[in-house]
C-alpha positions as CSV (number, residue, x, y, z in Angstrom):
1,X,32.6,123.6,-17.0
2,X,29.3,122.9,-18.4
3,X,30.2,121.6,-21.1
4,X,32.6,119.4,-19.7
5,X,29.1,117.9,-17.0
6,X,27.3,117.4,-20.7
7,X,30.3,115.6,-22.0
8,X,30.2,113.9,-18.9
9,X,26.4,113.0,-18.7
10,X,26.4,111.9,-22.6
11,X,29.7,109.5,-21.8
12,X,27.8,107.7,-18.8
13,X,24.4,107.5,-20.8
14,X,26.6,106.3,-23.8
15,X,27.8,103.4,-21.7
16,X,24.7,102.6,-19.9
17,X,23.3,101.9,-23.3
18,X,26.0,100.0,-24.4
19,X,25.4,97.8,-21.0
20,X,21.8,97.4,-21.5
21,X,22.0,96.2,-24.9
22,X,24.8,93.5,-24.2
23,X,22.3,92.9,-21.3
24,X,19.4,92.4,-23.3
25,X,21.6,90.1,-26.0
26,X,22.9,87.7,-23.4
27,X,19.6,87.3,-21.6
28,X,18.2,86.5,-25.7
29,X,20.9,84.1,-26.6
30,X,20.5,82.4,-22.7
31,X,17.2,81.8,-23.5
32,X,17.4,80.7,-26.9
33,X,20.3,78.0,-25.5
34,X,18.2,76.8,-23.3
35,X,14.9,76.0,-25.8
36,X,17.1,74.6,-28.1
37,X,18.5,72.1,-25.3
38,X,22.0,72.5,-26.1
39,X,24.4,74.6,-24.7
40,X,26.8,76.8,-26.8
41,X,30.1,79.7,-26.3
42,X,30.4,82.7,-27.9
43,X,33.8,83.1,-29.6
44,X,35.5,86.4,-31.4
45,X,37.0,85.1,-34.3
46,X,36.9,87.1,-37.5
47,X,34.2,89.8,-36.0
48,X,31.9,86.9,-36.0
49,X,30.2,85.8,-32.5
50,X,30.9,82.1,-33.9
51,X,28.3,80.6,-31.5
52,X,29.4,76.9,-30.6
53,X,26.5,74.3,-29.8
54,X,27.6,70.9,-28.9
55,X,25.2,68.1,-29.9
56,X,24.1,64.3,-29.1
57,X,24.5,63.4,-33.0
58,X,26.8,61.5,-34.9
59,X,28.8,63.3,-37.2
60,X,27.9,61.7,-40.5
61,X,24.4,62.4,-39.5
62,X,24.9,66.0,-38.2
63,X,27.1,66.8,-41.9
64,X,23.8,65.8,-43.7
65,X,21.5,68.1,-41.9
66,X,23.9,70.8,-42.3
67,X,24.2,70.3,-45.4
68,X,20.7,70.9,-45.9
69,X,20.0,73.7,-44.1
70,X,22.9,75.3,-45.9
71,X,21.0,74.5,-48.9
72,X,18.1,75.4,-47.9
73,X,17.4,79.4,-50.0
74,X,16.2,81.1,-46.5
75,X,18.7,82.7,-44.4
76,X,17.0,82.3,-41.0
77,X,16.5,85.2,-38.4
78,X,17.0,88.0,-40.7
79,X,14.7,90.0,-43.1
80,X,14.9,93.1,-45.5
81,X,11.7,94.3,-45.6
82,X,9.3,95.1,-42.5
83,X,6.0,93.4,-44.9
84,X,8.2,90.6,-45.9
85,X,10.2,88.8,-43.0
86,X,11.6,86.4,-44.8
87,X,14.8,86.4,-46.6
88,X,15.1,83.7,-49.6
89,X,17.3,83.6,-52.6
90,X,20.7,82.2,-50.9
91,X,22.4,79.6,-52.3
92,X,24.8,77.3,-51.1
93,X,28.8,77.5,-51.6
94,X,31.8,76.0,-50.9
95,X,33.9,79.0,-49.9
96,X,34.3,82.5,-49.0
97,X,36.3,85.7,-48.9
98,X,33.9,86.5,-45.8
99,X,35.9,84.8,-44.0
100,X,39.2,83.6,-43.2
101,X,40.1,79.6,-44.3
102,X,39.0,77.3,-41.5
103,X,42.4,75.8,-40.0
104,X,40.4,73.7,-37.5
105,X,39.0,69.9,-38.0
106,X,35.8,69.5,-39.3
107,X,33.8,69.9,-42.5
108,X,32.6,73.6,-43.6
109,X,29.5,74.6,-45.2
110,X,28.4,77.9,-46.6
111,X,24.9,80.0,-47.3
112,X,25.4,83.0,-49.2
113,X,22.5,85.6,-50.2
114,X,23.8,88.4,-52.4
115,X,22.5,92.2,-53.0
116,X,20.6,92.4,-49.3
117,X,19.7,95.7,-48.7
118,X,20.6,96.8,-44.5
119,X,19.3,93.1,-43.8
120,X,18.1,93.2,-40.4
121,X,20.2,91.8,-37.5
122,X,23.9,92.6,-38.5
123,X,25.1,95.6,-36.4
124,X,24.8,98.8,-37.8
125,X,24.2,97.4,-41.5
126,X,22.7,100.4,-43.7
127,X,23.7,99.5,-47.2
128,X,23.9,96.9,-50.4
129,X,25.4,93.7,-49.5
130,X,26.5,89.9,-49.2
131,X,25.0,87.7,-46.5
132,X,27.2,84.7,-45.4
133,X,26.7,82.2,-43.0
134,X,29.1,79.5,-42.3
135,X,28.9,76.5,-40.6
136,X,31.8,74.4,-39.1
137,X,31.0,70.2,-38.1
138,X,33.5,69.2,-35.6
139,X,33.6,65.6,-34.7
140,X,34.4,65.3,-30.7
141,X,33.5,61.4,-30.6
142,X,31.2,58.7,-31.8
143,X,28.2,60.4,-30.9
144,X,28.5,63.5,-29.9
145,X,29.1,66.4,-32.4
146,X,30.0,70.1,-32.0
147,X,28.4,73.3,-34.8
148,X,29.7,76.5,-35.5
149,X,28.0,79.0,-36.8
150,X,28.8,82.7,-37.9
151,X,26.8,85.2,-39.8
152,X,28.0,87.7,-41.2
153,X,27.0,91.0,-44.1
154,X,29.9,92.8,-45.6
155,X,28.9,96.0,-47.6
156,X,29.1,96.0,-51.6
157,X,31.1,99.2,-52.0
158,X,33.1,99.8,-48.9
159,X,33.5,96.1,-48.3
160,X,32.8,96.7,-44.4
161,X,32.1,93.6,-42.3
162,X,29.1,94.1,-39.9
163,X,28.6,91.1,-37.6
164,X,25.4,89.6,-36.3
165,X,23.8,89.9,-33.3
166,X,23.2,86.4,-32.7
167,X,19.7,86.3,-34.1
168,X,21.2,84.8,-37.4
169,X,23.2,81.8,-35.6
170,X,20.2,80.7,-33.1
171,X,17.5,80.9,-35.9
172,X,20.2,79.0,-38.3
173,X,20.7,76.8,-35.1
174,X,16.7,75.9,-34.7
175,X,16.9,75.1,-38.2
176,X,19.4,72.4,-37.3
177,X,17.7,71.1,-34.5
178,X,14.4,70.5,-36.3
179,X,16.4,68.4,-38.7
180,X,17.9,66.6,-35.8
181,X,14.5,65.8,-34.7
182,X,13.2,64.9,-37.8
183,X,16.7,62.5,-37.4
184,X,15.9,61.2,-34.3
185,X,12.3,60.3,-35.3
186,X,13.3,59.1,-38.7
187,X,15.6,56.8,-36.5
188,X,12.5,55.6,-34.0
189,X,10.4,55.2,-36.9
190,X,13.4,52.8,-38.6
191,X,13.9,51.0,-35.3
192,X,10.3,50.2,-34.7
193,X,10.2,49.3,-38.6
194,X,12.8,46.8,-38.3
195,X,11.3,45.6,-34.9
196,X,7.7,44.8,-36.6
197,X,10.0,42.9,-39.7
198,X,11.8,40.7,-36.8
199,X,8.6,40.0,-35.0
200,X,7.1,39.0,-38.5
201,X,10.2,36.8,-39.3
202,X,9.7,35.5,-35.9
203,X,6.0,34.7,-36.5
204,X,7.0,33.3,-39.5
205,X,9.6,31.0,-38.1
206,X,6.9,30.3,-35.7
207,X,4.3,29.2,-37.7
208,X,6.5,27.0,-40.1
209,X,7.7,24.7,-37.1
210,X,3.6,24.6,-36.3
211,X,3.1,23.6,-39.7
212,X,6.1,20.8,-39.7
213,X,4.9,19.7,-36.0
214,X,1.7,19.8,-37.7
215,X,3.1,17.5,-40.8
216,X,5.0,15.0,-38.0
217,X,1.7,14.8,-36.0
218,X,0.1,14.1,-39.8
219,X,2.5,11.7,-40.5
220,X,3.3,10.2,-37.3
221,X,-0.8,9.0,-37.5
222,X,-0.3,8.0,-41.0
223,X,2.8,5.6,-39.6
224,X,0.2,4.3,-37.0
225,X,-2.5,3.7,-39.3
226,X,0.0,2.2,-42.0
227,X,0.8,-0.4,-38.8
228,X,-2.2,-0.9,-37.6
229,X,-3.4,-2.0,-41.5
230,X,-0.6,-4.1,-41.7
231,X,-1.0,-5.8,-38.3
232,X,-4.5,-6.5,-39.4
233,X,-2.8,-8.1,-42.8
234,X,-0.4,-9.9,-40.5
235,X,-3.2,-11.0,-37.7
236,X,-5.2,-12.3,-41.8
237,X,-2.2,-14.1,-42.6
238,X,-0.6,-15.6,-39.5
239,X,-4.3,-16.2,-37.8
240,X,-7.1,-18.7,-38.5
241,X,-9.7,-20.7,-37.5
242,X,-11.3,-23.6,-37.6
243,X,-14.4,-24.5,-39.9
244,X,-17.1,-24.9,-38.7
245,X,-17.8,-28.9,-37.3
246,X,-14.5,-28.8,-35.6
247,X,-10.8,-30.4,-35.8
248,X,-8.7,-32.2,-33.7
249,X,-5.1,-30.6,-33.0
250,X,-2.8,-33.5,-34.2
251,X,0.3,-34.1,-32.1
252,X,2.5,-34.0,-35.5
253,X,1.4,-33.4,-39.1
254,X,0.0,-36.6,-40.1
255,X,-3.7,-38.3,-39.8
256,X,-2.2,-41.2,-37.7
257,X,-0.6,-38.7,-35.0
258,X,-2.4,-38.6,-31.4
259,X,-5.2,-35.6,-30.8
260,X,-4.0,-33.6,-28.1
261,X,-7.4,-32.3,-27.6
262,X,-10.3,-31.3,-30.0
263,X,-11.4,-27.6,-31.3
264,X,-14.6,-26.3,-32.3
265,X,-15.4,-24.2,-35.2
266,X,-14.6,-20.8,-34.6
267,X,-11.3,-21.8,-32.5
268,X,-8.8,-18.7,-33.6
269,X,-4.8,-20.0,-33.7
270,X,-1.9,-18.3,-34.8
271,X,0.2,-20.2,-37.9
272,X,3.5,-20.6,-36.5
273,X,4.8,-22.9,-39.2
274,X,3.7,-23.9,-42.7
275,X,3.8,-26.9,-44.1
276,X,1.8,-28.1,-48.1
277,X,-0.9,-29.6,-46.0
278,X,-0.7,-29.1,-42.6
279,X,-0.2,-25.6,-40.2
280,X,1.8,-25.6,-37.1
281,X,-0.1,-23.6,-34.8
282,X,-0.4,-22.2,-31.4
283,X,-3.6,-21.9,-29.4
284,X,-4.8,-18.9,-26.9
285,X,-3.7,-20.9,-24.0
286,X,-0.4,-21.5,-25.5
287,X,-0.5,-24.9,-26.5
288,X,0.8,-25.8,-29.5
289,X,-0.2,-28.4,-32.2
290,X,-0.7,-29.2,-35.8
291,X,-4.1,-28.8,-38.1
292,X,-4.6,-29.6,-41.5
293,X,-4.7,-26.9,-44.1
294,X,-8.4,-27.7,-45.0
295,X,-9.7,-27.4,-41.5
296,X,-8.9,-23.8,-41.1
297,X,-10.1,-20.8,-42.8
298,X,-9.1,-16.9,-42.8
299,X,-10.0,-15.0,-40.4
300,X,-13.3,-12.9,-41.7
């Protein structure tokens, strides 16, 4: 009977334990969803959590920063050694026995770290052994993305698969999301680049139509002045006046013709016709007459 209460007592203890630790494991991966603003599922699929985190990226964009963290030598959120918490030395692949073939959509990655001694973080992991971490880019539209992400250590010698407890997957995850952010900025930083280019071609467009308004305005005055020379050469060849003493503006061009009235020196008429001796010509007032070539002169 005894025994039987300490059977009893070790059973309910057993599974109090049990309870607090899948406790304390949810509460850490609920708070690690929600710093990494994304939310994600847990899913049982070859002993692997597979945590699912579905993401406001592209998917060309999210296969490139997979791709490098799964390059990247350091298997995140696991350690060997209590002086030396970080693990380096993985290397990339493109399959493994770890794991079953993917059958889903999407492009696969892998991280593999060999000859890891009880890494920490994989349930119950107490001897020499692989490391793998694979990661699964699902496409669910034109920008948004889903990753997958299992970790798992299977044992050297007894080939035993020992899962992880999560921390792999959300410290592989933050390594994902600082290359989404270094994405997204990579992104502003293009933007605002190509913004400054179109404001400088716009400036540039800008100041070429102030330099061609400025070349119209040049040569608009140049047509002005040009005009205003050759009215002046005009006024010089069409204008005279008379000597100095005085003429008498002939009725027709000949000495005999009537005066139609006399004009002093200095009188300025405009040559309306020309004749070998004589001008046709037209007074201020409109009155028109004749003068004989050698009692004009060009205008000084």
């Amino acid at each position: 009977m005894r025994e039987r209460t300490q059977n009893d007592f070790r059973g309910r203890a057993s599974g109090f334990r049990r309870r607090l630790q899948t406790g304390v494991l949810l509460s850490f991966f609920i708070l690690s969803s929600a710093a990494g603003g994304a939310g994600f599922q847990a899913e049982n699929q070859g002993g692997s959590a597979g945590y699912v985190f579905d993401l406001v990226v592209p998917e060309k964009a999210l296969i490139n920063i997979v791709k490098d963290v799964a390059n990247d030598p350091v298997v995140h959120g696991t350690y060997v050694y209590e002086r030396e918490q970080t693990l380096t030395g993985a290397l990339p692949a493109t399959s493994s026995s770890a794991f079953a073939p993917w059958q889903g959509p999407g492009t696969v990655f892998y991280k593999v770290r060999s000859d890891a001694l009880s890494p920490r973080h994989f349930v119950n992991s107490n001897d020499l052994g692989t490391i793998t971490v694979r990661y699964v880019v699902i496409p669910e539209s034109a920008t948004h993305t889903r990753v997958r992400i299992d970790a798992v250590f299977v044992e050297n010698g007894r080939r035993k698969v020992h899962v992880s407890d999560g921390s792999i997957e959300t410290a592989e995850y933050a390594a994902i999301q600082t290359g989404i952010e270094k994405y997204r900025r990579d992104l502003q930083q293009a933007a605002e680049t190509e913004k400054k280019r179109q404001d400088e071609v716009a400036e540039g467009i800008l100041a070429r139509q102030r330099q061609e308004e400025a070349a119209r305005v040049v040569t608009a005055e140049d047509s002005v002045r040009n005009l205003e020379a050759r009215l002046h050469d005009l006024q010089h060849e069409l204008e005279v006046q008379v000597k100095a003493g005085g003429a008498n503006l002939k009725t027709a061009p000949f000495r005999a013709a009537a005066n139609m009235k006399s004009l002093p020196g200095g009188t300025q008429v405009v040559v309306v016709i020309l004749t070998p001796y004589w001008y046709g010509v037209e007074t201020d007032d409109g009155q028109r007459g004749w003068l004989r070539r050698d009692a004009v002169e060009p205008l000084p």
